[in-house]
Each structure stands twice: as structure tokens, then as C-alpha cells.
N, C-alpha and C positions, 0 to 999 in steps of 0.2 A: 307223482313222486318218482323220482328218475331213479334206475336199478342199477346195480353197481355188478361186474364180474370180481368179487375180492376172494384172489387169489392169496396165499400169505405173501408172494413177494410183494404184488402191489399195495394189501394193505398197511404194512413193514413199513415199505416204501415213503408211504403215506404217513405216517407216525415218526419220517425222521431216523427207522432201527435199520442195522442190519440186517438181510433174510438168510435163512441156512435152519437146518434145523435136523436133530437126530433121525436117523432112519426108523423108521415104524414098519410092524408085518403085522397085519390083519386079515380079518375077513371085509368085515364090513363100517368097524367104528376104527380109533383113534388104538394105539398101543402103549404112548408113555408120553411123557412129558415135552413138548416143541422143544424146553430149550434157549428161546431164542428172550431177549428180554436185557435190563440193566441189573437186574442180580443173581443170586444164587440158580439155576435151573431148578424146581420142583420146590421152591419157596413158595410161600401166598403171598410174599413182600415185596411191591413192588417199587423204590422209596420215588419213582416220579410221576407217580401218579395219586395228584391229593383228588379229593371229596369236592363235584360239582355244586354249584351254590343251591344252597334249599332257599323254600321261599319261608315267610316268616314261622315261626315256631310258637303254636298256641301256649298260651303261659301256664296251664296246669301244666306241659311236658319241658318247661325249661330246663336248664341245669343238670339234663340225661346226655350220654352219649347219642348222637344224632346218625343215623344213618339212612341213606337214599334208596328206592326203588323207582326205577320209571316202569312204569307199565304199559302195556301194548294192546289198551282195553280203553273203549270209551260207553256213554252211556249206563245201562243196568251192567255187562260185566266191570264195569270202572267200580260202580256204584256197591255191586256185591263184593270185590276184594276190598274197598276201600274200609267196609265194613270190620271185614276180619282183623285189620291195621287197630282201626280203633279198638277194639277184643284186643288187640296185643298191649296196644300202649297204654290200656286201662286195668292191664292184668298185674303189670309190674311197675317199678317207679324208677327203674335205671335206662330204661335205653326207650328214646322216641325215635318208631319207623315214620318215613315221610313215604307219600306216595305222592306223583306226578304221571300223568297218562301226557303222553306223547304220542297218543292217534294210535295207529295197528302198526303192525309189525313191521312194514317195509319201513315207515316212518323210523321207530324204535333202531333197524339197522343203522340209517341215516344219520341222525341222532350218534347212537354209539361211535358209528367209526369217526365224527367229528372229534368228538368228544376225547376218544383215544390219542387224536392229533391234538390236539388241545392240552391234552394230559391232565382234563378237570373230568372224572366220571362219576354214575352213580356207584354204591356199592353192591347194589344187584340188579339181575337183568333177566330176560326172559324170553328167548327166543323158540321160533318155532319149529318143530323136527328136529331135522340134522346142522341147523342152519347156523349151532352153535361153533359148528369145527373150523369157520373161517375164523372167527377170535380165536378159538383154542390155539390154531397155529399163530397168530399174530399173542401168543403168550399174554395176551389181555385176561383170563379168567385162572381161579384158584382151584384147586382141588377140595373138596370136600371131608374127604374122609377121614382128617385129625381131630374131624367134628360129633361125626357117628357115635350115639354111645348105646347102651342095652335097649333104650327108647326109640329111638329114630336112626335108623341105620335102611339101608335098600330092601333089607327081608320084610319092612311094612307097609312094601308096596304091591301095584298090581307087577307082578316078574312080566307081563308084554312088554312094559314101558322103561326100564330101568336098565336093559343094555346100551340102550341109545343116547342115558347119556354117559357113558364108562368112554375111557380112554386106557385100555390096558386093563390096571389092576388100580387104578384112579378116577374116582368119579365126579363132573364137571357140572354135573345136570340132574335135581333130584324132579321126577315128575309133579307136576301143580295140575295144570288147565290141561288136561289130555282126551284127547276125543278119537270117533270116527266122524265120516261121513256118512249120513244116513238119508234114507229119501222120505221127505213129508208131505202128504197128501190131504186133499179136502174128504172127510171121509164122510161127511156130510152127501155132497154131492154122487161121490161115489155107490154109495147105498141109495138113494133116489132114484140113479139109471140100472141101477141092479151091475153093477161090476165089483169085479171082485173087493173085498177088503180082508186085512189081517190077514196079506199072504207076501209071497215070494215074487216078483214081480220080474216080467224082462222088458229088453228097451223096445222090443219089436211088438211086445203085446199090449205095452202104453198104445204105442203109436197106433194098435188098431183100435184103441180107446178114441182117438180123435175126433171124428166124427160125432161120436153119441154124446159127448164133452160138448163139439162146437154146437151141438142144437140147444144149448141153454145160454141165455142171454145174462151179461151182465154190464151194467151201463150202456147198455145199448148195442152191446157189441157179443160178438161169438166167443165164449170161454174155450183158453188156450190149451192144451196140455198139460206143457210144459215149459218152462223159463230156463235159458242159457244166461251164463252171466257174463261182465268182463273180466273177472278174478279166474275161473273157473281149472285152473291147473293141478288145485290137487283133485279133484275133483278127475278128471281126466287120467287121473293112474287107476282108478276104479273103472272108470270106461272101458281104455284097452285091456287092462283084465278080462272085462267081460267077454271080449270081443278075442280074448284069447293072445293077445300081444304084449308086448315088450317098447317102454319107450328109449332103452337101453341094456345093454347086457359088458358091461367092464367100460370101454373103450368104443365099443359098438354100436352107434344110434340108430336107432328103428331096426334092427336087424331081419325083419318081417315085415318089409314094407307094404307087402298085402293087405296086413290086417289095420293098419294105419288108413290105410285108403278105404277100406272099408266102412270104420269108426266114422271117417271124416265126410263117409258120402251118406252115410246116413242120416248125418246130424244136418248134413248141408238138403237133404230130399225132405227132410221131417219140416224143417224152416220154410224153407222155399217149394217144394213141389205141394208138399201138406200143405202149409198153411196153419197147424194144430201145433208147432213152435216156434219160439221167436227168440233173441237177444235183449233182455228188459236192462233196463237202465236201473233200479232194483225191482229184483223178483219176486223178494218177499214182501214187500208191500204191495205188489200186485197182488201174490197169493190171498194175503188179510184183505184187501177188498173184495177178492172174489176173480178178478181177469183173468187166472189162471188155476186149474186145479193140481196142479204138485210143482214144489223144486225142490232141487235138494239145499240143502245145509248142512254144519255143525251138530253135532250132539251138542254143541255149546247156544246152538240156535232156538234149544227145545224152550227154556223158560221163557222167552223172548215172545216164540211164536204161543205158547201156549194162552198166554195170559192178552194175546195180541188180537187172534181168530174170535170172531162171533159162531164159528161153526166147530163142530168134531172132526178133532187132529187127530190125521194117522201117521205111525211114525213106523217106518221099515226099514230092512235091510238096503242097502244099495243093490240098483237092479240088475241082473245080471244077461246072459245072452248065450255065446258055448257057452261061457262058465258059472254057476250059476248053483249055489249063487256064488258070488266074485269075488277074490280078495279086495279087500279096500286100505288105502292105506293109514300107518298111525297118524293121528293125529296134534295139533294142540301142540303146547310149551308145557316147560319146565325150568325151575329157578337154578340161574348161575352165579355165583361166589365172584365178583370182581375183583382183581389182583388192583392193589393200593397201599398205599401208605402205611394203613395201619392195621396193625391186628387186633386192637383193641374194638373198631367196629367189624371188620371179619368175625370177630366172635362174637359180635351182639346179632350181626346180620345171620350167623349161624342161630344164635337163641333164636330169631324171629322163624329162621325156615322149620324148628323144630315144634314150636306154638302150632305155625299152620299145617303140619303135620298129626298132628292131631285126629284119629278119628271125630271129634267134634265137629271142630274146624271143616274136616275134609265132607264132611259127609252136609255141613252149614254149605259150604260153595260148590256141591252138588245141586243142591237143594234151590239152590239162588242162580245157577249158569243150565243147570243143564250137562255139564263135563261129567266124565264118568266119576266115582268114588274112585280117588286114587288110592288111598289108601285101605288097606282090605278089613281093615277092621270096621272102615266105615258102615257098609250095609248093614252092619248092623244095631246103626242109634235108632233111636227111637225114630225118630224122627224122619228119617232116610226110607227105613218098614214100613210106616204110615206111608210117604208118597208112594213108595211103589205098589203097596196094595190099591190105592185111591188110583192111579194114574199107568198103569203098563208103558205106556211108551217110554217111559225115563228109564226101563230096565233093556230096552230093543240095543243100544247103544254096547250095553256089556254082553248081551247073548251075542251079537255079533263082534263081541272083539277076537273070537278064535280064528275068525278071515281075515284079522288085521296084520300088516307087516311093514317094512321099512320098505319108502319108495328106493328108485333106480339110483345112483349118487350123479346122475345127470342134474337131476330135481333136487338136490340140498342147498342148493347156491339160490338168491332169488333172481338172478339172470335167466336162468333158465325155467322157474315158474314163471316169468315175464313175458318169454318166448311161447311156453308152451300156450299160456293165457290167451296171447293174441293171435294163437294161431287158430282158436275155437271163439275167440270172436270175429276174427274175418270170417270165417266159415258164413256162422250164425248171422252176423250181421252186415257183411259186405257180398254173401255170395260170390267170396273167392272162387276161385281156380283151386279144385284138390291140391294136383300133383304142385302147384307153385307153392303151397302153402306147407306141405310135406317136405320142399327143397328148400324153403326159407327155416325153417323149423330145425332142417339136419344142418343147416350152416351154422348156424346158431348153438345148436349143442355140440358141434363139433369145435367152433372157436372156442368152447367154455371149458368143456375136458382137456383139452390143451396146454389152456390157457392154466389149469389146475392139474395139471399132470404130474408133475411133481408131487403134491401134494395126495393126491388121489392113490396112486403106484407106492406111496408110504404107509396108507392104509389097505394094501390089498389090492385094491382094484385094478384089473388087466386086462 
């Protein structure tokens, strides 16, 4: 899937609008309204943008207002939100939610920004991180909070995840599917060769794991480590953490280029000089067979893997190295309000966000993903107490969310996850050249801030 730099000029651009947009002063998020659009500024109405085609509509839910979600979920998380829809539409007799999975996220931007040009969209959508504020400035999403009432309003969430998605004193993004990144291991294995388990872990004392790892065979072959992926960019702001760096600071790329080199020569000796890691093509089915003893993943990866492994999951912190243990970054999506035509599905797509807001709900798609309880009243269903007593690792997730924070705003575009991605898959898997892959990496972030500089310099960033 090809990655786009959208910029709000060039997505504007793209849509056929004018670009320009009110000045903003922040820190780190959005301060008021773009602006920019065919009507009112800080309206939810947008009159040229109707409702993309649904597919057919089962006839117990005829004759309701219809409204759209595409989702950025395939498989079991497809399969568990698809659940909670049906819970909605069988709760009430006015409004049928439709769900359609459009593959993952990058797919999902794809999709959208067509869609936008098109002027046929859904009426909610779900992007990941910060990854919402390219639409916000292309005046494609609504505000929320003429929605909020004494029930569902931001205070019933976790407060880590609820600034990110504010735009001033307007919220764009209430949290759904939110995670960290965590590291899971064969714990099985682990307790066989006598290393450690249920602890704290750094990248240096993996790797002197290697060896006592490679002396057990699995298909015929020496078990790995660990597994690099081709995605692996968020994943990579927890790295240099570890390692004590920065993949930006305002305008600044790599401003530490030591520690850069450092990260990238280790991962490139552990592959290549070790032997004991590799770039797998997927890792986690490596890991379920056994070719590998740990990778990391999602908090969203745990129900997946749990019910996947014929051995004992351990589920930890991300590892750390100076730091340690490490900040890691937030994770996960949250649902956005699509500017449209109508307000009549605006408010149904509002009842829907408020249904899966729900301690029920929230603590049901816990339960079924693996994401943390967004909402806090969650932990404590019935239901949610029971896993956590029966299973600890489903709780490692939230004890580590006080290390959690917002990546660099290099990393909110997925140009720049794309960049960072490939630049720890040539490592891993092309045994690159460091320092070339460190100068392809800073070109790349620096045409991107640029490229978004306008944009970025309105929210703060300097």
C-alpha cells in the first residue's frame, strides 16, 4: 500500500478546496477549528459530503436510519467490534450501524482520502494516534462535544488517552482500541533453560539469552530470539527510548545522532553478527510455532496470541537499556465523527459512540482484543475481574501505561512510519550500511516536516 505525505495543502488540494486555515498555538495537539471547508467553520455540516454506498441492509434493520463505520480491523478484532454493532443494532429499532473492514490502517487512510475527493464517505472512522490531524486540517471530521452528556463525556475515560484527541477546547477523537506496545515471550521455554521470567528485561540481556535459546531445536532448526518486522516503527520510538534518544525534538531530526547509531548497530550485530535475530516475514507465527522465542506486539495482539500458543505466554514491559524501563509510546485508535450531510446520522453515529462506551461494551472489547479498558469504569465488570485474576498478562498493558506518551510529531503522518519502518528493515534484513540508512531516514523526515510545516508551527511545534 503506497504512503502518502498529506500535508492539509496537498490533501485540500486533492479534494478540489481551498487551503488556509486559522492560526493555532499549542503544545502538542490541535487548538480550534481549521476552518477551512464549504460551510459554517466549527459546523458538523458539511452539505457536500453525502453517506458512501452500504452494502445491502439485513431486513430485520430496514427502515432505520443507516449509518457507516469502516474499520481498520480484519480477522478476530474485525470479528469482536463487529460483535458489539450487532449488541447496538439489536438494542434499539432506530438506527442500523453498518460495519465494513477496509484491511488496517494505512489501507483505512487510503480509502478516506479517496473517499474525501470523491465526496462519498463513511460517517465514522478511526484512525491511529495522531494520524487524525491530517483530516482535522483538511476540515473532514466533526467535533464531538454537542454530543457529551452526564453519561459519556471524556471524564469516563482513561485521562492518558483523551488529550490526543482534543483540538483546543474541541474533541475530534473519543478513545476506542488503545494500547501499548509490549513484549511477549515463550515463557514456556524460558523456565526450561532457567532465564529469567515475570521480570524487567533489556535489549542487551536478551541478546546474551541467544545462545542458550539457539541450543534448542525447532523444526529442525536453532530457535531465534527474536523477530524484527517490516511494520516495526512504532515499535522503534520505544527502542530509542531505551537507548536514551530522540527521533526528533520540534523541527530537529535525530538531534543525537550517536544514539541512532548506536540502536541501529545493535539491531544490525544481533541479526548479522549473532545470528540469534532475524527480519521474519510474520513473526508471530513464527513465535506460535515455536522458531522464535519472543516478539513484540500490541496489547491488541494478546487475545490473538493467547488462544494461538500451545505453550505459556509471558507478557512484559517493553525492554529497556539506559532507560529502563522505557517510555513506550501510546498506542491504538479512537473513533471520529465525520463532517456530512446530515445531522440526523451525526446524532445516530453519536448514540452508537455512546452504546460502545459503555463499561459493558468496553470492558466486552477488552475481553475479545486484548486493548486496554478504555473506559474506567470498565475493570470493574464482572467479567473483565474474572480475566484478570485467571490471566495477569491482560493487566501488564495498563501497569505499564504510566511509561506511555505521545510519539515525536515526525511519527504522526504515515510517511514518516514508512520511513522509519524501512529503515529497520534494511538494517535487519538487507544488512544495510548504518550511517546510509540514518541519512536516508533524516531526508525523509526532513522533507516531511517541511513538507508540513505550516501545519505543524500552528500546533506548537518549533
Amino acid at each position: 500500500m503506497s504512503s502518502l505525505i498529506l500535508s492539509r495543502r496537498r490533501l485540500l488540494t486533492m479534494m478540489g478546496m481551498g487551503a488556509g486555515a486559522a492560526a493555532l498555538a499549542a503544545c502538542t495537539v490541535p487548538t480550534s477549528d481549521a476552518g477551512s471547508g464549504n460551510d459554517v467553520a466549527g459546523s458538523n455540516i458539511r452539505s457536500d459530503m453525502r453517506q458512501a454506498a452500504l452494502a445491502e441492509i439485513p431486513s430485520q434493520y430496514q427502515g432505520r436510519t443507516n449509518i457507516l463505520f469502516w474499520a481498520p480491523w480484519t480477522g478476530g478484532l474485525f470479528e469482536g467490534v463487529s460483535k458489539l454493532f450487532t449488541q447496538f443494532n439489536d438494542s434499539q429499532s432506530d438506527i442500523y450501524a453498518a460495519i465494513e473492514s477496509v484491511g488496517g490502517y494505512d489501507d483505512l487512510n487510503t480509502a478516506f482520502t479517496a473517499a474525501l475527493q470523491a465526496k462519498a464517505v463513511p460517517d465514522m472512522v478511526c484512525f491511529p494516534e495522531m494520524q487524525w490531524i491530517q483530516f482535522y486540517f483538511a476540515n473532514a471530521l466533526a467535533p464531538l462535544d454537542q454530543h457529551f452528556d452526564d453519561e459519556w463525556n471524556l471524564d469516563i475515560y482513561l485521562q492518558s488517552y483523551v488529550g490526543e484527541g482534543k483540538a483546543g477546547d474541541e474533541t475530534y477523537v473519543v478513545p476506542f482500541a488503545r494500547s501499548n506496545p509490549l513484549f511477549y515471550y515463550n515463557k514456556t521455554l524460558f523456565k526450561d533453560l532457567g532465564l529469567p521470567v515475570d521480570t524487567q528485561y533489556t535489549w542487551s540481556q536478551l541478546r546474551e539469552f541467544g545462545p542458550e535459546i539457539a541450543s534448542v531445536q525447532s523444526s529442525g532448526q536453532a530457535v531465534k530470539t527474536f523477530a524484527y518486522g517490516s511494520g516495526d516503527a512504532w515499535f522503534a520510538n520505544s527502542w530509542l527510548w531505551a537507548f536514551d534518544g530522540v527521533w526528533s525534538e520540534g523541527f530537529d531530526v535525530m538531534p543525537d545522532e550517536a544514539k541512532v547509531k548506536e540502536l541501529m548497530t545493535f539491531a544490525k550485530e544481533w541479526v548479522h553478527t549473532d545470528g540469534n535475530a532475524y527480519l521474519a516475514q510474520a513473526g508471530h507465527t513464527d513465535f506460535q510455532t515455536g522458531l522464535v522465542a519472543a516478539v513484540h506486539g500490541s496489547t491488541a495482539s494478546m487475545r490473538g496470541l493467547t488462544e494461538a500458543v500451545d505453550f505459556e505466554l509471558g507478557a512484559a514491559f517493553m525492554p529497556g537499556e539506559v532507560n529502563q524501563p522505557p517510555t513506550v509510546p501510546t498506542g491504538g485508535s479512537g473513533f471520529s465523527l465525520v463532517r456530512t450531510e446530515s445531522q440526523e446520522r451525526q446524532d445516530a453515529t453519536a448514540a452508537l459512540l455512546k452504546f460502545l462506551a459503555s463499561p459493558e461494551m468496553s470492558g466486552q472489547w477488552h475481553i475479545d482484543s486484548g486493548y486496554v479498558p478504555i473506559v474506567q469504569a470498565a475493570v470493574e465488570e464482572p467479567a473483565v475481574v474474572e480475566l484478570h485474576a485467571s490471566n495477569s498478562n491482560f493487566t501488564v498493558a495498563i501497569e505499564q501505561l504510566p511509561n506511555a506518551k505521545t510519539v515525536a510529531p515526525v511519527n504522526w503522518f504515515q510517511s514518516g512510519t514508512a520511513a522509519l519502518s524501512q529503515a529497520f528493515a534494511s538494517i535487519a534484513g538487507d544488512n544495510a550500511d548504518v550511517q546510509t540508512t540514518i541519512d536516508t531516514l533524516r531526508a525523509s523526515y526532513e522533507e516531511l516536516l517541511e513538507d508540513n510545516r505550516e501545519d505543524l508551527e500552528a500546533l506548537g511545534v518549533s
